[in-house]
Every structure is written in C-alpha cells, then in structure tokens.
C-alpha positions in Angstrom: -4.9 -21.5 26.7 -4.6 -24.8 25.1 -7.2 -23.7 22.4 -5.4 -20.2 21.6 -2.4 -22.4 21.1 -4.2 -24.8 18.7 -5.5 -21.5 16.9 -2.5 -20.0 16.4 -0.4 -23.5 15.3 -3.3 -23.4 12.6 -2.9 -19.9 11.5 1.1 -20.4 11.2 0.0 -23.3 8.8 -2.4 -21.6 6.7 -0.1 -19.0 6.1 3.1 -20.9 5.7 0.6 -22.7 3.0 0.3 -19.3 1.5 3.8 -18.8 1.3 4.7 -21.8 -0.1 2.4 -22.2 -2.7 3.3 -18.3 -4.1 6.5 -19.6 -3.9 5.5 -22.8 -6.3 3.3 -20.2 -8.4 6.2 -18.2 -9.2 8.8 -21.2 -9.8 5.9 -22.5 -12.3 5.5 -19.2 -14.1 9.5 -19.0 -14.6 9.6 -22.8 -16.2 6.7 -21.7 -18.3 8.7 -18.8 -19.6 12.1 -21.0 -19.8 10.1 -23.6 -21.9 9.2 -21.2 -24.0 12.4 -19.0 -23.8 13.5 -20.6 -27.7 10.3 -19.7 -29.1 10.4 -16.2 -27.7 14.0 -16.0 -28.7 13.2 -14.8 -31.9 11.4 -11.9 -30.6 12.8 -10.7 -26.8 16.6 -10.2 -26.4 17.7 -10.8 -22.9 20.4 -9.0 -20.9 20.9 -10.6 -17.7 22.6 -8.0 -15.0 23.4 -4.8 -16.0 24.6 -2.5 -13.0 22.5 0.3 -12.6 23.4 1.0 -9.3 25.3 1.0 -6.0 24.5 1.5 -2.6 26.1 1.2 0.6 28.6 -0.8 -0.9 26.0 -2.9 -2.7 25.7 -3.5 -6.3 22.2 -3.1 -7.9 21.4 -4.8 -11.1 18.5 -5.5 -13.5 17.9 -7.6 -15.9 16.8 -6.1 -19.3 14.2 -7.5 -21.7 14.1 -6.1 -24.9 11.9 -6.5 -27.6 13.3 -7.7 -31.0 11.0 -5.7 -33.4 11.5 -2.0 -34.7 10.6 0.4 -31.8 8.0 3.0 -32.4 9.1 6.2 -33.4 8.9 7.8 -29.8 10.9 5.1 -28.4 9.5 1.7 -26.3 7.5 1.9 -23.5 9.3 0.8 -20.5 8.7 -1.1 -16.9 10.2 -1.5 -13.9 9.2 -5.2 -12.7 10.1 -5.7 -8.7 9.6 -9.3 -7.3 7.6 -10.4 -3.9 9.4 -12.2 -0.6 7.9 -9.8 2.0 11.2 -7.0 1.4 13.4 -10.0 3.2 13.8 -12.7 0.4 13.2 -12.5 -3.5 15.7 -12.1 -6.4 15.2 -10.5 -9.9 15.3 -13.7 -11.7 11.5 -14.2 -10.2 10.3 -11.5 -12.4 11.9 -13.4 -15.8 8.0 -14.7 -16.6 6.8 -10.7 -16.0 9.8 -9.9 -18.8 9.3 -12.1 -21.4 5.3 -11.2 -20.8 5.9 -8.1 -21.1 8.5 -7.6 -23.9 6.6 -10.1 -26.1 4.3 -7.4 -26.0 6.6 -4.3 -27.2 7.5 -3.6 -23.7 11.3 -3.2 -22.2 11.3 -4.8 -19.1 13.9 -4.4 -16.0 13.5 -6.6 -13.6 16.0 -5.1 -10.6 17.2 -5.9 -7.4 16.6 -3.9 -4.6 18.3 -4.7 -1.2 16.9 -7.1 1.3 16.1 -6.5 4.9 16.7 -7.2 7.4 20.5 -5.8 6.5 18.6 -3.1 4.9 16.0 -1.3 6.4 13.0 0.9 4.6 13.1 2.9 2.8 16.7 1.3 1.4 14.2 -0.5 -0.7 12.0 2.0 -2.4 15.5 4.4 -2.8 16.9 1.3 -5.1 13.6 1.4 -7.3 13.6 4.9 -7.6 16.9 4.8 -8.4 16.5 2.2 -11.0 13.6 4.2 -13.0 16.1 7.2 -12.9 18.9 4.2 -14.9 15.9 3.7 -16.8 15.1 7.0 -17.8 19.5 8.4 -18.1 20.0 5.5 -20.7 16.5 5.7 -22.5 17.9 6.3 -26.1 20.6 3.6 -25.9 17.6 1.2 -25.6 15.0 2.7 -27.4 12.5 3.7 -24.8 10.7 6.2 -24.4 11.6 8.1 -21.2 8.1 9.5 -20.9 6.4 6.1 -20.9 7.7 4.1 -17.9 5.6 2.6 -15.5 5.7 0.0 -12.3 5.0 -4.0 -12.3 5.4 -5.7 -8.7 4.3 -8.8 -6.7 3.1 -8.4 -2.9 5.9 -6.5 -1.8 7.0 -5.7 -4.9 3.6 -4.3 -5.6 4.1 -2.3 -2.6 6.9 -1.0 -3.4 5.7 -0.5 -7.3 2.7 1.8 -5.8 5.0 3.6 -4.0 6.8 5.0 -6.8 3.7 5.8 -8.1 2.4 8.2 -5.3 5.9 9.7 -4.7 8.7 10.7 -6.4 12.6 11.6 -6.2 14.5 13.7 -8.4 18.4 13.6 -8.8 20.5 15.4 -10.5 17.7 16.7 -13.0 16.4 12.8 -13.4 12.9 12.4 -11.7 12.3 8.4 -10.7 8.3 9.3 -11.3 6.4 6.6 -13.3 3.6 6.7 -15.5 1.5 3.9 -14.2 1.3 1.1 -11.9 0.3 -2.6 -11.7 0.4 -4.4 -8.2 -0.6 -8.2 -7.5 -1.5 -8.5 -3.7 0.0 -5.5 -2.4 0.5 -4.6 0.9 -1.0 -0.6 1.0 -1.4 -0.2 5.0 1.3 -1.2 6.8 -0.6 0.4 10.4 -3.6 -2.0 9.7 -3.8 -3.5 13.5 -3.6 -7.2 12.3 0.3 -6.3 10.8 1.4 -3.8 13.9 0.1 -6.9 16.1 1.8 -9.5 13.7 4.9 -7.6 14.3 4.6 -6.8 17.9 3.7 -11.3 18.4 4.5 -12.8 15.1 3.4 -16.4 15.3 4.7 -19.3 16.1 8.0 -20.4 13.7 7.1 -17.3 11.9 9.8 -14.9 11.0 8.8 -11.2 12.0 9.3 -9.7 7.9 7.8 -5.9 9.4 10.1 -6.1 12.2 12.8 -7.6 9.8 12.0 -4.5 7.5 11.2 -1.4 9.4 13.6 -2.0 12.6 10.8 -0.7 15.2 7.4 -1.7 16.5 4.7 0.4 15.7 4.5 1.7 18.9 8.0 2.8 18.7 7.9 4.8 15.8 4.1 5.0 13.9 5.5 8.1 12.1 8.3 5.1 10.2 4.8 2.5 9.7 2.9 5.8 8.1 5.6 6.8 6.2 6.0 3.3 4.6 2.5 3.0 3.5 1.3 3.7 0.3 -2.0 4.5 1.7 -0.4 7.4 3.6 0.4 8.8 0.3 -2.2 9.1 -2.5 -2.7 12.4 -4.2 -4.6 13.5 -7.2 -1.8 13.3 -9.1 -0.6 10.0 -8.2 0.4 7.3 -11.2 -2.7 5.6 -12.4 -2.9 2.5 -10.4 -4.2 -1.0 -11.4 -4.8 -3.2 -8.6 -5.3 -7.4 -8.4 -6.6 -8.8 -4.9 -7.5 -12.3 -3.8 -10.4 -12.0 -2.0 -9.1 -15.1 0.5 -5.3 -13.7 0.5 -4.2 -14.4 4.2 -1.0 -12.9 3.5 -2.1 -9.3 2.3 -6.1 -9.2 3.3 -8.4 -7.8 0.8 -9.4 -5.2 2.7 -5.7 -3.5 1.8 -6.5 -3.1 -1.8 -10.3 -2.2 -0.8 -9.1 0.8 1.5 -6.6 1.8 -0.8 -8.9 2.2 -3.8 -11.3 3.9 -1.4 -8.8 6.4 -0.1 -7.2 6.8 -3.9 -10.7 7.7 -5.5 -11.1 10.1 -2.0 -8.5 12.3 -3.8 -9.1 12.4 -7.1 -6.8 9.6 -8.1 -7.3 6.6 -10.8 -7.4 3.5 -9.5 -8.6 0.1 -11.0 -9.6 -2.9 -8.2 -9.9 -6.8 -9.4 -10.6 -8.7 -6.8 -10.8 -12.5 -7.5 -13.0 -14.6 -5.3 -11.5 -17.7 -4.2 -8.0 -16.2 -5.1 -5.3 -16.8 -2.4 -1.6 -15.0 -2.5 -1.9 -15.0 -5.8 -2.7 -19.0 -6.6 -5.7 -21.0 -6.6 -6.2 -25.1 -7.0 -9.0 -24.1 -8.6 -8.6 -24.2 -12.9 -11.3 -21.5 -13.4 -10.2 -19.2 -10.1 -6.7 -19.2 -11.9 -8.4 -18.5 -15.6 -9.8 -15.4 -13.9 -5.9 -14.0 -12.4 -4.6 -14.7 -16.0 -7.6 -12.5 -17.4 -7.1 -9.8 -15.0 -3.3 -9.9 -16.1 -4.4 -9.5 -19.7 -6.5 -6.8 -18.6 -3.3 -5.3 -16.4 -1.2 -5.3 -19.3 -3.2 -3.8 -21.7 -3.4 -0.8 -18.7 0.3 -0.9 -19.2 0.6 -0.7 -22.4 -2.1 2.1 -23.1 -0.5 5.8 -23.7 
C-alpha cells in the first residue's frame, strides 16, 4: 500500500513537472516574441481583441495578426491559432509567439478564446472555434484573406481542438467553419484511451480532474460524450490534411495518441504527417539539440501551412 502510495506521489510530480515546464515553455516563447515585437513592428500589425463572438452570455475574442506587406492577389492565407491548458486554463495571449511566427511569414493569424471548463462543458469549446473560422471566413475581404485558405494551429488541447475542426465541420447561415489544414503540438486524439478514462474516474493525488472538469461524466456514464469528443472517432477521407508533432516521452498526452491517430487517419484515406521527437516532453526539453529538433519540425509545420 505504502509503495502504490509512493508510486503515485511520484507520478503526480512528474506530471505537475510537465505542466509546469510547458507552462515556462510558453511564457519563454511570448518574451521571445515581445523582445522582438519592435523589430517585427515594421512588418505584423497587431489587433488585440476583436469580438467575434458571443455565447451564453460570454464574449469571444481574437486577437488578429496581420501582415504588413501587400497581400497576394487571392487574398492572405489565414489561421486559427487555439492555445493549450487542458480546455480548463489558457488565454489567447499564449498564442502571441504562434502570431507574430506566423504573420512574419504572410499569414493572418487569430488567436481566439474559446470558453473554459469546467463552467463550460464540451463541445462549448469546439462550437467557439468553429465559430471563429466562420468570423474568419464572414470578414475575409476586410482583411485581405483568402476565405479558401484557412487552416488550424493548436497546442495540446488546443491541438485537439484544431484537429477537430479539421475532421468535422459546421455550417451557419451559408458560412461553413471547415478548414484547410491542420497543425497540432501534443494533441490529445483519444480521449477513451484507458489511462485518461481511469485518470478521470482516480485522478491523482493534488491533481485536478481536467476530463471530469471538461466533459461533466465518467466514461462509464456516458462513452457515447468520450467518443464523441475524440478526434480519433472522427477521421474520414476527406478530413483537413493534418500535421502532427509528438514527444516521444510526453507524460501528459502519450505518444501513442498521435501514433494511433496517424494509423487510424491513413486507415481512411486521409493525409497525415507524424514527427515524433525522441527525448521531447510536453513540448520542452533541457536538452539544446532535443529543442533544435521541435523548432525544425515547426519550420517544417509552417511551411505545411503555408503550402496551397
């Protein structure tokens, strides 16, 4: 007893680790691109939260990166960045390094809020995204994109959420929230995987229970909700190309997520690209050269983006 107690005190530690040194990985990308915010003045324009939505009483906004160069003649390519915090925590403003990245590039960026659990449950979340692609895609020719060429950024559960507007899609009033592509980093694809029913079912010691917190019910209460919320559950053949990075020693999102997701995408007739980065926690590494190979496979994942 005394040794299962031991075990799980170490697992809590690992992964609060995990969580905090993502955490310190984003903060150090965002003072990377606030350092070199003035340089980049000259060619991103930033609008910080434009309403593109409201829900429940909740207002949605996005901040918009623009490129400061002469669009091409079909308009810029466009993406929807959504930030990580495991659907309960998170804020647009973690997406700012994905937006000057991206918009550097020739890209307009929105990085938007979705609302959090546990206040809101699934699929709150994914109906916010969809519903910012649709903002996106209504107001395309006030900012010069091209309402044919917008795609999905996201971080763990943002990349969740990124591939699943990229396997399914909502239309409103004539305006479909379908994207063109996808890039997720450490993306949760199978929410049924045992490890997460029984994480929600005994979360661990001075863990919070973030699938609890966002689906409301216990697998065993309602597998249909679980299923439904899994991207895994949802590839097609005509799914948005999908461009997957994985640490191979994530204990937040195993690798075996992104593994069984490629698998089940290329299964269908889908498109799917896998990096997966030994030595790569929840997206950091102490290691100099572990790190050199995420920002390589980023280079690779926005040149995806950015192809037509």
């Amino acid at each position: 007893m005394r040794r299962q107690v031991l075990s799980s005190l170490k697992t809590t530690a690992q992964i609060w680790w995990e969580i905090t040194a993502a955490g310190l990985w984003v903060t150090l990308l965002n003072r990377i691109g606030r350092k070199a915010q003035r340089r980049l003045e000259r060619r991103v324009k930033v609008f910080w939260d434009i309403a593109y939505a409201e829900h429940d009483g909740v207002q949605l906004k996005a901040d918009l990166f623009v490129p400061i160069a002469t669009p091409p003649s079909n308009g810029f390519p466009a993406v929807i960045a959504l930030y990580g915090g495991a659907w309960c925590t998170g804020d647009k403003r973690d997406m700012a390094w994905a937006g000057y990245l991206l918009a550097q590039r020739g890209m307009v960026v929105a990085c938007a809020s979705y609302r959090l659990a546990p206040k809101f449950r699934f699929p709150s979340q994914l109906k916010d995204c969809q519903a910012a692609v649709r903002w996106v895609r209504r107001n395309a020719l006030e900012w010069n994109i091209n309402p044919e060429q917008i795609t999905a950024f996201g971080v763990s559960s943002g990349g969740h959420l990124a591939l699943l507007l990229g396997l399914r899609e909502e239309v409103v009033d004539g305006v479909s929230s379908k994207v063109k592509k996808v890039v997720a980093l450490f993306p949760p694809t199978d929410l049924t995987a045992p490890y997460y029913r029984e994480s929600a079912q005994k979360p661990l010691p001075l863990m919070p229970n973030y699938l609890l917190n966002f689906l409301g019910a216990t697998y065993e209460d309602d597998p249909g909700l679980w299923r439904d919320a899994s991207p895994i559950y949802h590839v097609h053949a005509d799914a948005a190309p999908c461009f997957i990075i994985q640490g191979k020693k994530d204990l937040l999102v195993p690798a075996d997520q992104a593994i069984r997701f490629a698998e089940a995408m290329r299964k269908v007739g889908g498109k799917v690209t896998l990096i997966l980065i030994d030595g790569l926690g929840h997206g950091y590494s102490l290691r100099p050269h572990i790190m050199g190979q995420l920002h390589n496979a980023l280079e690779e994942a926005v040149k995806f983006l950015m192809t037509p």
